[in-house]
N, C-alpha and C positions, 0 to 999 in steps of 0.2 A: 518447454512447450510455449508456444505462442499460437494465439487465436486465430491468428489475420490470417492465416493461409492454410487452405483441406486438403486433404487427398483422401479421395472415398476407395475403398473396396467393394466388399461383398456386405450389403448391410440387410439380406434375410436374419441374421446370428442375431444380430444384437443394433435394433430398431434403436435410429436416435442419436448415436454414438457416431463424433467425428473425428478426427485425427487431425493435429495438431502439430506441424513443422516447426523446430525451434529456429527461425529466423522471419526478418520485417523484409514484405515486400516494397519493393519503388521503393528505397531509400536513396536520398541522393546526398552524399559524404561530401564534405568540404566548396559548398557553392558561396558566392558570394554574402548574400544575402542572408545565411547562418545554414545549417546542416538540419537538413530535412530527417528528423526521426517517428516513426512512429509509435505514439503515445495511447496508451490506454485506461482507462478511468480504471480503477482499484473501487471497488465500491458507489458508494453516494454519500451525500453531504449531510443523510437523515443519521437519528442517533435513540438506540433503545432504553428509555429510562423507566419504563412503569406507568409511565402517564399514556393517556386517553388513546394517542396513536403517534406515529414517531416525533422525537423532538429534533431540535437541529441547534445552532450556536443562537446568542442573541440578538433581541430584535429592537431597536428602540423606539421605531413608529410607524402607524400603521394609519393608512387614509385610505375613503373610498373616491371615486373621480366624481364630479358633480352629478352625474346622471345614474353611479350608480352602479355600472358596467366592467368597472375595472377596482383592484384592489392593490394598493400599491405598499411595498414595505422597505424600508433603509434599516439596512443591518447593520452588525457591529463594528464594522467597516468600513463605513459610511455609504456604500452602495446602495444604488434606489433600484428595485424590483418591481412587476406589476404584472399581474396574471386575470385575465380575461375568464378563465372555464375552470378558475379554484385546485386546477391541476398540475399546469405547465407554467413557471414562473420564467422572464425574458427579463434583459435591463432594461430600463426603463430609457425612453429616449432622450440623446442628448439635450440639456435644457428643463428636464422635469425639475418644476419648483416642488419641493416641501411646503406644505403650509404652513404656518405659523401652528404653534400649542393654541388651541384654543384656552380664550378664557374659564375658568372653571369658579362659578357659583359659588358660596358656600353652599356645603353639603346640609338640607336639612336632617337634623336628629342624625348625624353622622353615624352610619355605622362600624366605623374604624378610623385610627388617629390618619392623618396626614389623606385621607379619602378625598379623592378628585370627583367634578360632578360631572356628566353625561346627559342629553336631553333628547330622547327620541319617540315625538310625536308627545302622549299625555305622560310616559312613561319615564322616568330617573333612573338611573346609572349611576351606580359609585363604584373607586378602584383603588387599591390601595395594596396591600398583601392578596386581599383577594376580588373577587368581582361583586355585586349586589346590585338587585332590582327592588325597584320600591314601584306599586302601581296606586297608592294613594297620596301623590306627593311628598312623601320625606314621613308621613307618620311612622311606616314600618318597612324593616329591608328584609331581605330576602340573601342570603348569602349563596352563591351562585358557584363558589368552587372549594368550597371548606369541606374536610372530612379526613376528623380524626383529628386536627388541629394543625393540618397542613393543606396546602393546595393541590387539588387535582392538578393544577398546568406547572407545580415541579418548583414555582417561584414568584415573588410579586409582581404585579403586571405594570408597564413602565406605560403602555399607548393604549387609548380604549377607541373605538369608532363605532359608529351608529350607523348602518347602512340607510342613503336616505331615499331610498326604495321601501324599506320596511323597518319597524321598530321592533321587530323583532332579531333582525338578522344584526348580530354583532361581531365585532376582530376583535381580539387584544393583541396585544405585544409582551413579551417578558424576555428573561435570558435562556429560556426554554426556545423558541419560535413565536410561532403567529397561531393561535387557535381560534375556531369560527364557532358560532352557532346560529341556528335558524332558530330557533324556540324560545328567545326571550333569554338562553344560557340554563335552561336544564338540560340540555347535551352539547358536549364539546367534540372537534372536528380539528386535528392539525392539520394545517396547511403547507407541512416542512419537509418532506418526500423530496420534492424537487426542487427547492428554494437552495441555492448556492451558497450557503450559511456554514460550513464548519468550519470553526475554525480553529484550524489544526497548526500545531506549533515544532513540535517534533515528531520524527519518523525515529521510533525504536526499536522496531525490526522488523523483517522481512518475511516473507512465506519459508516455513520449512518444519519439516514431519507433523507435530500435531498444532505449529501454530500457524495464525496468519499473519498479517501485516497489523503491525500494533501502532500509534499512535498518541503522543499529548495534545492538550485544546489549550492553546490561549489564553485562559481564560482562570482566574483562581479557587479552587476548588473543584476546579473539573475532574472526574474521573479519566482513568488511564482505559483507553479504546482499541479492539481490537476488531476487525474485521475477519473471521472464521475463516477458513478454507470451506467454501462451499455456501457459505452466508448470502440469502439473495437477498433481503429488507433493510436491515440497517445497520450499523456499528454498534457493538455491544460491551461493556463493563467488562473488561480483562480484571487479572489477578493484582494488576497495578505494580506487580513484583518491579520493574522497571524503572516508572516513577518515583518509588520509594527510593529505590537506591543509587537516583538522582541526585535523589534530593537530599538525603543522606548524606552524600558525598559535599554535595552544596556545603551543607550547615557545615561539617566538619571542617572542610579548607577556609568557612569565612571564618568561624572561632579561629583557627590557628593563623589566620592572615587577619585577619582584625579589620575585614573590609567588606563591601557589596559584592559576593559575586555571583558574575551572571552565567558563567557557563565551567564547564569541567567535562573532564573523559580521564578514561582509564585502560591502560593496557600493561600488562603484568601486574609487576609492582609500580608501574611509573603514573603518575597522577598528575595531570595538566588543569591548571584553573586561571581564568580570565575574570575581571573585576568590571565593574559598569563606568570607571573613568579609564579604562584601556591596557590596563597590567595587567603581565599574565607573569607565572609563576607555574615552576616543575617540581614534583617529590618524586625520588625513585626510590621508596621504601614507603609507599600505600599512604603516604601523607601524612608520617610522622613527623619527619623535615623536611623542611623545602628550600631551595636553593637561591639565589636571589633576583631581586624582580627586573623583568624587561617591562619597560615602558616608551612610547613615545607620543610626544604631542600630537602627532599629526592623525592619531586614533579614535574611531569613540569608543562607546560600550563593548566587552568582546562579548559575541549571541554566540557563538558558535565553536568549538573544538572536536576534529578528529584526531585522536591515536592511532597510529597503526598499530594493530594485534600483532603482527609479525614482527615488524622491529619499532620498540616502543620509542625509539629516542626517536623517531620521527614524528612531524606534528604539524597538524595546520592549524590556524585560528583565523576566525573574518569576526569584520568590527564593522557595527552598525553605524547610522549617519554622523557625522562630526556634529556635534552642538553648537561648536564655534565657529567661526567665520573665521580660515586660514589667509594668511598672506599671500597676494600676487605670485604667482607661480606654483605654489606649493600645493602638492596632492595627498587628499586624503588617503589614508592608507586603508585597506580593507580584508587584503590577503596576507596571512605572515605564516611564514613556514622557519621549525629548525628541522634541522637533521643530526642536533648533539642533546637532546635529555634537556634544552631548552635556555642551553648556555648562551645562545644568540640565532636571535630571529631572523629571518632576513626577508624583504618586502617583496611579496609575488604580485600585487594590484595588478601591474604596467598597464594594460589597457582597459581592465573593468570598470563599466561605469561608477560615477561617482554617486553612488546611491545606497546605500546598508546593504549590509550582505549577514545572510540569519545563519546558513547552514552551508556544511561542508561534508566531501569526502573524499579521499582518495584510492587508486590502485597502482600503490607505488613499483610490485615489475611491472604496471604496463607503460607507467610515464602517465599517468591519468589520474587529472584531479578537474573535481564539479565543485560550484557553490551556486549556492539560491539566493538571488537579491530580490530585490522589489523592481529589477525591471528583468524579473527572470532566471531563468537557468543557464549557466554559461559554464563552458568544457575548456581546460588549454590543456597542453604536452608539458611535463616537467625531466628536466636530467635529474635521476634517482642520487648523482652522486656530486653535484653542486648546488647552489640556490636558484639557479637559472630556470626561469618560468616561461611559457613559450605565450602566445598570440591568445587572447580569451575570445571563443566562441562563440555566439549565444545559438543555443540549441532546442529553445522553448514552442519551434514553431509548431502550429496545431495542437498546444495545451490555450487554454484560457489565460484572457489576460488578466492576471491577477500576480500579486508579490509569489514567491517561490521562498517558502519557511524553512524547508530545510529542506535532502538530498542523503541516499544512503544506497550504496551499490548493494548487492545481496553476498553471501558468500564465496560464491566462486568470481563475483566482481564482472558479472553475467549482464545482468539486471540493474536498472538506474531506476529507482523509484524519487519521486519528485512531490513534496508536499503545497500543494498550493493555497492560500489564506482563502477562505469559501469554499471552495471545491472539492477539495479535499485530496486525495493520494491517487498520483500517476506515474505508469509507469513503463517502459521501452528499454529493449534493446542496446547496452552501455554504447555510446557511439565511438567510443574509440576502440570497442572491437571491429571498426570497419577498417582498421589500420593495422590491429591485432589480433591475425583470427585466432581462434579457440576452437577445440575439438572437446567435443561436451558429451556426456551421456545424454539421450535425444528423451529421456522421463522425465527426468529432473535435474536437467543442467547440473548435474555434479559432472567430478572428475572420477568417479569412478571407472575400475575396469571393465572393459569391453567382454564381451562373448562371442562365441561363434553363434551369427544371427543375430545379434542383438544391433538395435540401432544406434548410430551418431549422428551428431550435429555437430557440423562445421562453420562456426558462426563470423561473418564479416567478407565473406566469401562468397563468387558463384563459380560450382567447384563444375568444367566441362564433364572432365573423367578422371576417375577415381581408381588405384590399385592396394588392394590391400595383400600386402607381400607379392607372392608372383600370380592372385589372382585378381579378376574386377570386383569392384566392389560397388554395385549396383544403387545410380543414385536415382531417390526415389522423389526428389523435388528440388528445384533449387532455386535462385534468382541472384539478384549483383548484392545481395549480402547476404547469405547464407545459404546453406546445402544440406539436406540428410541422407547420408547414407547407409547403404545395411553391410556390415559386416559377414564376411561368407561362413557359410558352416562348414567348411573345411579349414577355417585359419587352427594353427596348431603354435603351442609354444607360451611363451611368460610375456610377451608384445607383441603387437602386429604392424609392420611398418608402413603407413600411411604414403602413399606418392598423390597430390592433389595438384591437377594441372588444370590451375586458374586463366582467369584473360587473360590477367597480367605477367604470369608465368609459370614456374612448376615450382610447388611447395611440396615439403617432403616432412615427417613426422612421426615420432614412435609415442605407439599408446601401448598401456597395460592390459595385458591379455588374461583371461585368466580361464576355464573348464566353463564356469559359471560364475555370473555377475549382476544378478536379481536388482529388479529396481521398476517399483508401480509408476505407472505413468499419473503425473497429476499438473493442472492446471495452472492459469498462471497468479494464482491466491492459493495457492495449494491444494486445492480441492482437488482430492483423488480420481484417479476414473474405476470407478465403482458403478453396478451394474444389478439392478433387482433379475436376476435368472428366468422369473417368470414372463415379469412386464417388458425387458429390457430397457428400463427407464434407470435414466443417471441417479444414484444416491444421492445425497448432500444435506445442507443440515433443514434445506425445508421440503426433503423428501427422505425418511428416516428409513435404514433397513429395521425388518422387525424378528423380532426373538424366533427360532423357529423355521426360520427360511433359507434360500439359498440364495448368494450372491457370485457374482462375477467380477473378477479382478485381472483389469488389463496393466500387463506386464512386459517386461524386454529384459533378455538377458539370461534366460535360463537354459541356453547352449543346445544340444543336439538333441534330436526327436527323433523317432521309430516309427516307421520307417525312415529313413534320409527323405530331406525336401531340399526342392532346389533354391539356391540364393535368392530373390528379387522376387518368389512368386507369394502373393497369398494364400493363407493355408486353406483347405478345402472348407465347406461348411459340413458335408457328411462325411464321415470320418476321418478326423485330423487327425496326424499324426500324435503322438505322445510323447511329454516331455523322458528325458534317456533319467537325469536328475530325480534322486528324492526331493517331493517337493511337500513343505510344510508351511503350516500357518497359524499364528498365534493373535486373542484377541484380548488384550489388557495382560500381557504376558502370559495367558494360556492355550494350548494347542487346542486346535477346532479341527474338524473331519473336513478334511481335502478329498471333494468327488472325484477332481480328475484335471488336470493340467496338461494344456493341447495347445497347438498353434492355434492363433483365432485369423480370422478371414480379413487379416491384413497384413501387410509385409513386417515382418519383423517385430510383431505383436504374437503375445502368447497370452491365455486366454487360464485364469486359475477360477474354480469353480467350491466354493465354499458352503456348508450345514452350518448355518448359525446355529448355538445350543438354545433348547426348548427354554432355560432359564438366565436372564442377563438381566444385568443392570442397566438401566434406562437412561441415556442419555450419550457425550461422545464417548468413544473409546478408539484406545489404540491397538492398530491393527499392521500386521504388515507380513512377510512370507520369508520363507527358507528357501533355497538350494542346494541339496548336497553340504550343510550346515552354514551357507552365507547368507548372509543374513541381508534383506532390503531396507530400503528405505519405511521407515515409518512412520503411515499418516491415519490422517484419524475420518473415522467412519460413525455416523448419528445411527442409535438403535432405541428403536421406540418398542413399548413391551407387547 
């Protein structure tokens, strides 16, 4: 599913609810000037820790403009910020000076070791782990964010300012964000909603059934991040499971290699680890033994390894900036790829900038490998069956300019998600499916089987006319890279044989056919399409179904209806047909009362109609449907009591 393009039906059913074609309109493949993809933010750059209102990465100073009007902050990154209305943070323009650290006083009667001083109007200011007002001169302080013996703002404050408008109105700074207050600091205000500030290091996974897109920060001791299926406010505290077994892996290869290392991956049993002077090292027995080391000068730190899951003896690795100064001619290296278990590397750079490169991935049937530098995201073609790397890319245009952290295709190698340092996780359309199309389930971009009625997406393509065996297969949207069509409900058999006749010519294709092929349509963070029955309002996790009610689940794939309905039409809204299929539905692995399973009032959408039990457990749960005992895709649905 993708956002960027509608197609509306009958929307009396179910108010609110829009359909979602998997393919990027106006894409333009292969121009000069780098390959036009369309990107879309994954979330925001705010972060939920417990504290006063969202937090975001760190901040290290924070100033008001002389008059007062503007608030400016340099993150951890060294970008300088500035927001006018407390709301909408902008770069600051080319040329903004930082002030200097103001001088700081000693603190009188200090109320904490290493306490900096502050002076607004008669009023004192001290900072330190935590914040303090003193309004008799230094006699007595006032401790402004202590409780419990920790800080309401999550950490010690690094910048304090005085707005010099009022002596009441303060900013600080910390490794949390920017928090404000109007009141002298008996109430706090984050400012980090839309400040450009996370900073995100790894992408560890992608949307799929009950997860979302998970993420690492930069930063040491940060928690391990996930952004929910359906989460509309901030990034929130995952299980960390990921991180751990990162880092795990980390400690483990650097004991047995007796060195720094910076990066590692794993596929089967074969274990790949890179060192922070440019060595990397293979175990193909879970890193009992390892094999011996590749190294070369012309490398720096290795940031970055992907394994391929499918065949582990392949591997890339990118090497961040050279700390040395190479000799006249000689190029850093950045890309190294084997293809034997890691007995010899061989150098993919050729034309990537010379800049650090953090993160990698690749899709080796398709010839398609990404890495994220610090001047971006860039795409080349590789031969799966030599060292040969093709022409590097860059495909970052309309993401933000900021370093590209790392890079992780999704599972069917669909989806290019893209980590940016500030910004945080973006994501589009792989662009080398513009040269390789794909025939996707149109819910959830799997590869699963088709139905009679169920929809496809034909992704890298704009498909004119479509036959599915010897009949049309009615397409229901298209453009110069991708296509959806509906499969007819007459197709019969174990495949159905795809004819797609493109601009550029006739493509032909066999998919897997099957009675019934259930699968919930969800979003592009996985957020299901889930439906309150009454309200028609979308579920998700800041709009919870509740114990006791009915919900609505839109679906494809669950084959012929009764009475027969024609190919390409929407189904009625008074009386739709009925699915022919048993259909069932289970909530945390238990069966729940299926009202009634009908087409719904769009083409090739089916409409499942659920009695949550009067008694559930409060909070997400996993939910997902039958056919005729197939089972769907399972995602996760918020229930509030």
């Amino acid at each position: 599913m993708c956002p960027k393009a509608t197609v509306w039906a009958n929307r009396s059913l179910l108010p609110g609810i829009f359909l979602a074609v998997a393919f990027v309109p106006s894409a333009a493949f292969g121009q000069a000037e780098g390959i036009r993809t369309d990107w879309r933010h994954i979330g925001n750059s705010a972060i939920e820790l417990g504290l006063p209102s969202a937090a975001t990465g760190p901040v290290d100073r924070v100033w008001y403009s002389a008059d007062g009007s503007k608030l400016f902050a340099r993150t951890h990154n060294g970008r300088v910020f500035e927001t006018a209305d407390l709301e909408t943070w902008k770069t600051a323009p080319e040329g903004t000076v930082v002030p200097p650290v103001p001088n700081s006083d000693p603190v009188p009667n200090s109320p904490e070791a290493g306490a900096l001083l502050r002076v607004g109007g008669t009023r004192l200011y001290a900072f330190a782990r935590n914040a303090f007002r003193s309004d008799d001169g230094g006699d007595s302080w006032l401790n402004l964010t202590a409780y419990h013996g920790a800080s309401i703002l999550g950490s010690p404050i690094s910048d304090f300012a005085v707005s010099p408008t009022s002596p009441d109105e303060i900013t600080v700074a910390n490794a949390a964000g920017v928090w404000r207050s109007t009141d002298a600091g008996l109430t706090w205000t984050g400012l980090n909603s839309s400040l450009p500030n996370l900073p995100v290091r790894r992408i560890f996974g992608t949307p799929g059934g009950m997860r979302g897109v998970r993420i690492a920060l930069g930063v040491t001791g940060a928690p391990e991040l996930e952004w929910a299926p359906g989460e509309k406010t901030a990034w929130r505290v995952s299980d960390g499971v990921d991180a751990q077994r990162e880092a795990e892996l980390k400690q483990s290869a650097a004991q047995s290699l007796k060195t720094n290392i910076t990066a590692v991956a794993a596929a089967g049993d074969t274990v790949y680890a890179g060192s922070a002077d440019g060595q990397l090292w293979a175990s193909s027995d879970k890193g009992a033994t390892w094999g011996p080391v590749w190294a070369t000068v012309e490398a720096g730190p290795v940031e970055g390894i992907f394994a391929d899951p499918k065949d582990p003896r392949t591997a890339v690795a990118v090497f961040g900036a050279h700390a040395k100064t190479l000799s006249p001619g000689v190029q850093a290296v950045h890309v190294m790829r084997t293809l034997n278990n890691g007995l010899y590397w061989d150098d993919s750079t050729a034309n990537l900038p010379d800049v650090a490169a953090h993160g990698v991935t690749l899709d080796r049937a398709a010839g398609a490998i990404y890495v994220g530098t610090d001047a971006g995201v860039f795409y080349a073609t590789m031969d799966a069956a030599s060292a040969r790397t093709g022409t590097w890319t860059r495909v970052s245009e309309g993401l933000p300019n900021a370093a590209a952290t790392d890079v992780k295709l999704d599972a069917g190698a669909n989806q290019l998600y893209a980590a940016l340092d500030g910004y945080g996780v973006y994501a589009a359309i792989a662009p080398h499916r513009f040269r390789n199309l794909q025939v996707v389930n149109a819910a959830d971009y799997s590869s699963r089987p088709a139905a009679p009625g169920s929809l496809l997406s034909v992704l890298g393509a704009h498909v004119t006319s479509a036959q599915a065996g010897s009949s049309s297969a009615p397409i229901l949207a298209t453009d110069t890279s991708g296509t959806q069509i509906q499969v007819p409900f007459d197709a019969t058999g174990q495949s159905v044989a795809l004819a797609l006749q493109l601009e550029q010519g006739r493509s032909t294709t066999v998919f897997p056919l099957r009675d019934v092929s259930p699968a919930i349509f969800v979003g592009p963070d996985g957020a299901p399409m889930i439906l309150d029955a009454d309200s028609g309002e979308m579920l998700d996790a800041s709009n919870s179904a509740h114990s006791g009610s009915r919900i609505q689940i839109l679906a494809t794939g669950l084959g012929r209806v009764d009475p027969d309905w024609a190919t390409g039409l929407p189904g009625p809204v008074a009386n739709p047909p009925h699915v022919v299929a048993a259909v069932h539905a289970y909530l945390d692995q238990n069966p729940v009362e299926v009202s009634r399973a009908v087409l719904a009032p769009y083409v090739g959408f089916y409409l499942i109609e659920i009695q949550l039990p009067r008694i559930v457990n409060a909070g997400p749960a996993e939910i997902y449907i039958e056919a005729d005992g197939q089972p769907s895709n399972k995602v996760r649905l918020y229930i509030a009591p």
